[in-house]
N, C-alpha and C positions, 0 to 999 in steps of 0.2 A: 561492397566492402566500404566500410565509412575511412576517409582519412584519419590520422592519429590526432590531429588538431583537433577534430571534431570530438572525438573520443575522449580528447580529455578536455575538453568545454563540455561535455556532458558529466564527467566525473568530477569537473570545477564545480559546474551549477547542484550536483548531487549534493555532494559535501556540504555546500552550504547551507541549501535548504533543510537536509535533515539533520543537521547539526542544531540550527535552530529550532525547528521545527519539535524535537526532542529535547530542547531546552525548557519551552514553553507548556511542553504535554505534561511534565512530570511524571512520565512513567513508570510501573513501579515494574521488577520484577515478574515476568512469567506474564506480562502486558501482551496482546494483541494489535499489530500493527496490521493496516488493510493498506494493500500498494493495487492501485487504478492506473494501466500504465498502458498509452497508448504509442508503440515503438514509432510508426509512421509516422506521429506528430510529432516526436521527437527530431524527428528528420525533417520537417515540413512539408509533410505530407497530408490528407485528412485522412484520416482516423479509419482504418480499417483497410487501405489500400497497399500499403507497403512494407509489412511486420519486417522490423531489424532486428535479426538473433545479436549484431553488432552492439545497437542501440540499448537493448534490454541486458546485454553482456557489460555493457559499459556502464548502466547504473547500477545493476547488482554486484558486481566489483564494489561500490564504495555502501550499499543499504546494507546491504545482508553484515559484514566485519561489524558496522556500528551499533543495529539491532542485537548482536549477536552479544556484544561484550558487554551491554544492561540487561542483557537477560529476555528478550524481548522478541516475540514470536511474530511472523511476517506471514501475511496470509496476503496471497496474489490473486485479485481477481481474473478470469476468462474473460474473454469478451462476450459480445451481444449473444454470440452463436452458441455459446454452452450458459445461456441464460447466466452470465455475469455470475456462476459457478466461482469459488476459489478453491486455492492449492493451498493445503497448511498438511504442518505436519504432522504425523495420525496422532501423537501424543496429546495434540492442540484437541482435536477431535473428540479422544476419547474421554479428556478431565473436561470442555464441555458440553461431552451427550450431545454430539453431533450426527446425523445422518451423514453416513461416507455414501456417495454414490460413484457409478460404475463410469469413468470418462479418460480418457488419456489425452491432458490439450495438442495440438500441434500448431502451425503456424496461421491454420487457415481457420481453424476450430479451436479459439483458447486464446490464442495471441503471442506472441514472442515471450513477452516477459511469462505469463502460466508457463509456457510449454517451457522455458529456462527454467521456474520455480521448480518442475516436476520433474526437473534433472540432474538437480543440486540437493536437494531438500534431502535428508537419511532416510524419511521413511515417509516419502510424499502420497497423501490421498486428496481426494477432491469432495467439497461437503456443497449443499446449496446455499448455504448462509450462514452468518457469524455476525456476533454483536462486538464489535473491535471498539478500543479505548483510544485509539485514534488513528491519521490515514493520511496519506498522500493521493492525490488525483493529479495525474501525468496526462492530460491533453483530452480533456472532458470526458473521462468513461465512467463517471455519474456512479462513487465509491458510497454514497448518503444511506444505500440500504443495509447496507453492511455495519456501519455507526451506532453506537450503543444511544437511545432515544435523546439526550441535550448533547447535540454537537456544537460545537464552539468552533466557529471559524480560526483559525491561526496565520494572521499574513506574517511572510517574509520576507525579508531584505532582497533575494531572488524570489524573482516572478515568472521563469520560464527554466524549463533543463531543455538542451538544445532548443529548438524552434517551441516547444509545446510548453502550454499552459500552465501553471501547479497549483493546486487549490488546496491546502491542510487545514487540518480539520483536529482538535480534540476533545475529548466527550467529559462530562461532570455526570455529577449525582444532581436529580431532578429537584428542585426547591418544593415543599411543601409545609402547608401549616400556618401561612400568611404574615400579616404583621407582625403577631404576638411572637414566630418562631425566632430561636437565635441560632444561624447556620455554622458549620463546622467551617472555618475557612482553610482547612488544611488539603478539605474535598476541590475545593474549587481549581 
């Protein structure tokens, strides 16, 4: 059981980074958000050793309300052991033409924050992959595959939630057509 200080130094550090971090994306509506979220590193632990339902309960308190009220869908990756699988929700799925496969995360298969995604979500399935418009990385669980092809790093003013790492990431349309083209700068 984490203390309440820590809890809400992890809800301090949440806040901020995806406050930013969603400033910078420009998301639009009905957006895909990918969360790489490693609870033990959040604790300072390494990465796979000590899954916090605490930890994952403590940032999803503050992601999920702010995704939620731009309109903005959250896909939680699994860890290593369900091949970096995520949780979205089937509507996510269905509008885009995703393979649902057959997996229920737990702590030890999936990671805190999936098996939290998979118990909160209205109508949670698990797909093997998704091309998200951009992404949070909580303590190196390597979210790049999941990224729609130009990812765009996005630094923030916070550098860590609890003890663990945050890398964000948002994705553009691909430049093509060289010199000659004139790009939309609204895409950027």
């Amino acid at each position: 059981m984490l203390d309440s200080s820590f809890i809400n130094k992890i809800k301090s550090d949440a806040t901020s980074v995806i406050s930013e971090l969603l400033e910078k994306a420009n998301l639009s509506e009905g957006s895909v958000f990918v969360l790489g979220c490693s609870s033990s590193e959040i604790c300072g632990n390494h990465i796979g050793t000590a899954s916090s339902a605490d930890a994952a309960k403590a940032l999803y308190d503050v992601l999920l309300p702010i995704l939620q009220s731009k309109g903005v869908f959250l896909a939680a990756q699994c860890c290593e052991h369900l091949n970096r699988a995520l949780v979205v929700e089937k509507e996510v799925a269905v509008r885009q033409n995703l393979d649902i496969v057959n997996v229920v995360p737990h702590a030890h298969a999936g990671g805190a924050s999936a098996t939290l995604a998979y118990s909160v979500f209205k109508n949670p399935v698990v797909v093997e992959n998704i091309k998200a418009d951009a992404g949070m990385d909580v303590g190196g669980t390597l979210i790049g595959m999941h990224l729609r092809a130009t990812a765009v790093p996005v630094k923030t003013a916070t550098r860590n939630i609890g003890e663990a790492l945050v890398i964000c990431a948002r994705t553009r349309p691909r430049f093509i057509g060289g010199e000659r083209a004139i790009y939309n700068q609204d895409l950027l």
